[in-house]
VMD Tcl script that draws the C-alpha trace (Angstrom):
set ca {
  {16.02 25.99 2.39}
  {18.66 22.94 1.31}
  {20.63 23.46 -1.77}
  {21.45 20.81 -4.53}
  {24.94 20.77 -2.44}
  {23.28 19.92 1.01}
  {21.64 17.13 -0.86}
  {24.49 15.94 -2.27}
  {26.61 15.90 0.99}
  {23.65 13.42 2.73}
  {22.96 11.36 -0.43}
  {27.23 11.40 -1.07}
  {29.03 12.46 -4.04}
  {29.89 9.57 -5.51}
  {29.28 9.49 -9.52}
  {28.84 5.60 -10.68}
  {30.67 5.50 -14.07}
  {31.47 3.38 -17.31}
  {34.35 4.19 -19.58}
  {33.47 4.96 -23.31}
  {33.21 2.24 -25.59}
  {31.81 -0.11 -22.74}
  {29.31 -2.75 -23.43}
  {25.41 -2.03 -22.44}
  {26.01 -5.36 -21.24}
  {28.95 -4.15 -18.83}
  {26.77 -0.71 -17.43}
  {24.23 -2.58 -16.59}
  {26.18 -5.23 -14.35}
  {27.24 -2.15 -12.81}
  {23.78 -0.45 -12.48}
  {22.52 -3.75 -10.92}
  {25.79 -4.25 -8.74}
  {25.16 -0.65 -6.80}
  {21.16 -0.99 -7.42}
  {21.04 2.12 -9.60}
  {18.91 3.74 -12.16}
  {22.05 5.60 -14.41}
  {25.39 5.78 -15.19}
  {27.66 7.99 -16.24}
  {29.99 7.53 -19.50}
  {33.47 8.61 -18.95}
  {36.67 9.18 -20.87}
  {39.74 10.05 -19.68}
  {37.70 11.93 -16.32}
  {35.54 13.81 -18.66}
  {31.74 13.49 -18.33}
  {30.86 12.80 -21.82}
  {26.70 11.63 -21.22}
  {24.39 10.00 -18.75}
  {22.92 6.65 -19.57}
  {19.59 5.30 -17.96}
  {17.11 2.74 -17.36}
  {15.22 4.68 -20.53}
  {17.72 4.39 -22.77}
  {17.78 0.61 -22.37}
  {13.77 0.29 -22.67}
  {14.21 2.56 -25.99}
  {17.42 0.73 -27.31}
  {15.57 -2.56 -26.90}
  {13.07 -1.94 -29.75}
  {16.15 -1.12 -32.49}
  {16.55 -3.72 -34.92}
  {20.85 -3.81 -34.34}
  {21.01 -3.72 -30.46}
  {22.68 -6.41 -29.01}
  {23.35 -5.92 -25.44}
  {26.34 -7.94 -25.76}
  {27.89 -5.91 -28.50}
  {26.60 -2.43 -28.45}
  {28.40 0.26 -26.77}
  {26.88 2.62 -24.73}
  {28.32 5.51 -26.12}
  {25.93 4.93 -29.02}
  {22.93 5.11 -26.94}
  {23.87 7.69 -24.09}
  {22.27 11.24 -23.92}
  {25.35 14.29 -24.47}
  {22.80 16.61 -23.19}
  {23.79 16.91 -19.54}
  {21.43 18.97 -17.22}
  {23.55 21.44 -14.81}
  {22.54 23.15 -12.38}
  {24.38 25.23 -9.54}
  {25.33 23.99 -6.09}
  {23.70 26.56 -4.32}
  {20.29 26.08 -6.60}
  {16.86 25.17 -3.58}
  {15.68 22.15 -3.38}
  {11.90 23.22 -4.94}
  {14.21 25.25 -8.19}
  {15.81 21.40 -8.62}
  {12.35 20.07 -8.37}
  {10.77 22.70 -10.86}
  {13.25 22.13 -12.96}
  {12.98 17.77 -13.19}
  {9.24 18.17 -13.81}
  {9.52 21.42 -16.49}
  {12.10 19.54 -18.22}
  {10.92 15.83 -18.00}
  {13.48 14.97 -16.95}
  {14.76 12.25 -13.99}
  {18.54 13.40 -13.42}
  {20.57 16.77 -12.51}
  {24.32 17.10 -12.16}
  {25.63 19.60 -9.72}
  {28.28 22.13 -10.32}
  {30.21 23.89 -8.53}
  {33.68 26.24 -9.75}
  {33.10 24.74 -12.70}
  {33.49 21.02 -12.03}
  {30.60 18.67 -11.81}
  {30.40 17.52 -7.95}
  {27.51 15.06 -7.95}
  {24.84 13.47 -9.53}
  {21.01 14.05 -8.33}
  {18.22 12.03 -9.39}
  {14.41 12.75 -8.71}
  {14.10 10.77 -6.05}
  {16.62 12.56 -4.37}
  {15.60 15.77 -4.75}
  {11.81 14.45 -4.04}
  {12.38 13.05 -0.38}
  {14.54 16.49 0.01}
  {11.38 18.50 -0.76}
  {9.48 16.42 1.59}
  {11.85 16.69 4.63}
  {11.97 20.27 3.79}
  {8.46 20.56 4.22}
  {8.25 18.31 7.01}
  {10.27 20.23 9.16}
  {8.13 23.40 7.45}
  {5.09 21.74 9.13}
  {6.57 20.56 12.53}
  {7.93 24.51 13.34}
  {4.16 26.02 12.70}
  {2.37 22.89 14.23}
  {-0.44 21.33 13.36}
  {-2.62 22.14 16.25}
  {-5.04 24.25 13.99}
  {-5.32 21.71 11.74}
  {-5.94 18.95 14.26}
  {-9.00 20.63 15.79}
  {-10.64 21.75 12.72}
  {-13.99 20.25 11.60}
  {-16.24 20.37 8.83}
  {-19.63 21.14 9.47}
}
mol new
graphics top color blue
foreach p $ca { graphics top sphere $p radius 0.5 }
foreach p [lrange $ca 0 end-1] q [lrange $ca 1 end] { graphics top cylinder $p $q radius 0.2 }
display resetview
C-alpha cells in the first residue's frame, strides 16, 4: 500500500511559500501563478502556518481586511497537521475526513518533506484501489445478474 512519501515523490516535493509579513495580496498572485489552493508562510526556512483558499473566503467578511494591506501572517492557521512518511494512503485519507481538514505535511527525521492536499491523497486511494481491482478481476462481477 503507497505511503504519504510515495505520494509525495509522484506529486513532487516542492512546498509553494510566502515569507512572513507578505501581503494576502502577494500569496495569492502566487497561488494563482502555480494554480494552487495553499501556501505556506515562511521565515527564515521555518514553517510557521499554512494559508488557504478558506482563509481568504473567511478573511473577506472582517470589517479591517484589505487585501492590499493585510498580512497573511494575521490570517494563517499555526496548527500544522503532521503526519509520518511512511503513514498508508487510506490512514492519510482517514485522517483529512476525521479532522476536516484539506491539507497534511509529511515528515520525515524530523523535517517536513512535502505538502499533501486531499486531492492528492484522494486520486492515490483510487489508483490504489484500481490496481486492487485489476489483480482480482472483475470477471465475477461482469457476469452477475439480478434476478
Amino acid at each position: 500500500m503507497k505511503t504519504a512519501e510515495e505520494i509525495l515523490k509522484v506529486k513532487g516535493t516542492e512546498i509553494v511559500s510566502v515569507e512572513s509579513g507578505s501581503t494576502i495580496f502577494e500569496a495569492i498572485q502566487l497561488m494563482n501563478e502555480k494554480n494552487i489552493g495553499s501556501v505556506v508562510i515562511m521565515k527564515s526556512g521555518e514553517i510557521l502556518g499554512l494559508w488557504t483558499e478558506r482563509h481568504l473566503k473567511n478573511a473577506i467578511l472582517m470589517e479591517d481586511f484589505d487585501i492590499h494591506k493585510s498580512i497573511i501572517d494575521e490570517y494563517m492557521n499555526k496548527n500544522l497537521d503532521i503526519v509520518t512518511a511512511d503513514e498508508p494512503i487510506y490512514l492519510l485519507s482517514d485522517k483529512l475526513l476525521g479532522k476536516k481538514i484539506r491539507y497534511l505535511f509529511v515528515g520525515k527525521n524530523n523535517k517536513i518533506i512535502g505538502l499533501l492536499s486531499a486531492g492528492d491523497v484522494i486520486r492515490a486511494c483510487l489508483i490504489e484501489r484500481t490496481h486492487q481491482l485489476q489483480d482480482i478481476g472483475l470477471e465475477y462481477y461482469e457476469s452477475w445478474k439480478h434476478n
